[in-house]
Phi, psi and omega in degrees: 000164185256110185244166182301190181279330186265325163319307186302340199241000135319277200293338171312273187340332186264271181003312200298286190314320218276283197328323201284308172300329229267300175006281180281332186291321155291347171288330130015277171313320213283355188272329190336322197301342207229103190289327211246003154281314173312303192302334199277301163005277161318310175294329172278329180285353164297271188316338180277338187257357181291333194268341169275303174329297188285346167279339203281295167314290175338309196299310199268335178234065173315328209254031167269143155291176194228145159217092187229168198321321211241350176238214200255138150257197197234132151249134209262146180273017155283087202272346180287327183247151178227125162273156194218122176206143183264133169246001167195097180278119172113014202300312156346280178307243223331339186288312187284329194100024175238133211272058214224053185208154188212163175269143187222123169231139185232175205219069173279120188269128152032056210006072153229161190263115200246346143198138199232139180245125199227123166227106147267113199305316185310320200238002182044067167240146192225117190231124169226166161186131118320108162335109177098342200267306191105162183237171199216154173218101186087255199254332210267145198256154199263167172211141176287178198278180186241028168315144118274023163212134195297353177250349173270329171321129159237119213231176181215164211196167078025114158235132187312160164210156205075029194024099165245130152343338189259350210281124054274298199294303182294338184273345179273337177325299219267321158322309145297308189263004149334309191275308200261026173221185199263329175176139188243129186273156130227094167290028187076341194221112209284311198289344166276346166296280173320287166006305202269291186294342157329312208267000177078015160311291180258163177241015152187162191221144156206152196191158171223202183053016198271153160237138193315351156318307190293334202214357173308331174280301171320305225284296200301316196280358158271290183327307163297350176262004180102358207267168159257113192237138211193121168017121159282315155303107177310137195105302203284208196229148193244324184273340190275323196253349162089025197201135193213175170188142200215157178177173211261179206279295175325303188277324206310313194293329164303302189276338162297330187288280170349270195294004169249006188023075166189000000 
């Protein structure tokens, strides 16, 4: 696709980073023996590509704002705009050696998310969208799947870790949407998770406990594929509260009706 001058230089800017993870991500095995080498290991390997990221953004747009995982944020003397960024979604998986993680950076206007770039280095996949553009993967324009039924539906979703609070509310989620689907995945990585449902991979995603790093980028690039995204909490702020739920058009009603149990 023919993307603006800030897509373009989102997506330089994710290559830089992404090259950068793919690095560290073989050195990886070499750490296993050690949980608390690997973890420092993994942390430095953040923070350098969150640092490639911000020079990269930063450099070509000084007068933006910043909101990103691993530093401070910035209010930009642009006040309209913000990048907002995950420099390494998955970290788990990467921690492990699995090759199932991604970089994720948006472009927020007067708070809307106007573009997003999700790159997985591993699998060299580049998931983009412009607002109004439509998304795209690689060269190919993406669509969400066309299912219309919760038991042919494979969907994906966030499990807590760590007896995190939320884990009672995610097992009655799975109590419910178990029985009226065909499966539910958790591959780790929320931005790859929209994704996914961007390409008709999954045919709907939900989750909570999230921070805008994790899905600021997904929400346009699903959304531009046809997905519908949306509060889980009726009402609510999906970046402010951190909990969401997606889907292909054909399913959302349904399946939102499941995960909102009502």
């Amino acid at each position: 696709m023919q993307g603006s001058a800030n897509l373009n230089v989102m997506i330089k800017a994710a290559r830089l980073a992404g090259r950068s993870l793919v690095k560290d991500f073989r050195e990886v095995e070499n750490l296993q023996v050690s949980m608390k080498g690997a973890g420092d290991f993994v942390s430095r390997a953040d923070l350098a590509a969150e640092k490639i990221i911000r020079d990269e953004l930063m450099g070509t747009r000084p007068n933006y704002g910043w909101c990103g995982e691993e530093s401070d944020e910035v209010e930009g003397t642009d006040p309209t705009r913000r990048w907002i960024v995950d420099p390494l979604d998955g970290t788990t998986n990467f921690l492990h050696g699995l090759p199932h993680w991604a970089v994720s950076i948006a472009l927020e206007y007067k708070g809307e998310i106007v573009a997003g770039v999700i790159f997985d280095p591993a699998k060299d996949e580049m998931f983009v969208a412009e607002k109004g553009q439509g998304a795209w993967l690689n060269e190919s324009r993406l669509r969400v799947s066309g299912r219309n039924k919760m038991i042919e539906a494979c969907f994906a979703t966030g499990l807590p870790f760590g007896g995190r609070a939320d884990l009672p509310e995610t097992l009655q989620d799975l109590a419910r949407v178990l029985p009226v689907c065909s499966g539910v995945r958790r591959w780790g990585a929320a931005a790859l998770d929209l994704a996914y449902v961007a390409a008709g991979r999954y045919d709907g995603y939900w989750e909570r406990g999230l921070h805008a790093w994790d899905i600021a980028a997904g929400i346009v690039i699903a959304r531009e594929a046809g997905a519908l995204v949306e509060p889980i909490t009726k009402g609510g702020d999906i970046m402010a509260d951190g909990e969401l739920v997606c889907a292909n058009e054909p399913l959302f009603d349904q399946f939102a009706k499941v995960i909102r149990g009502n």
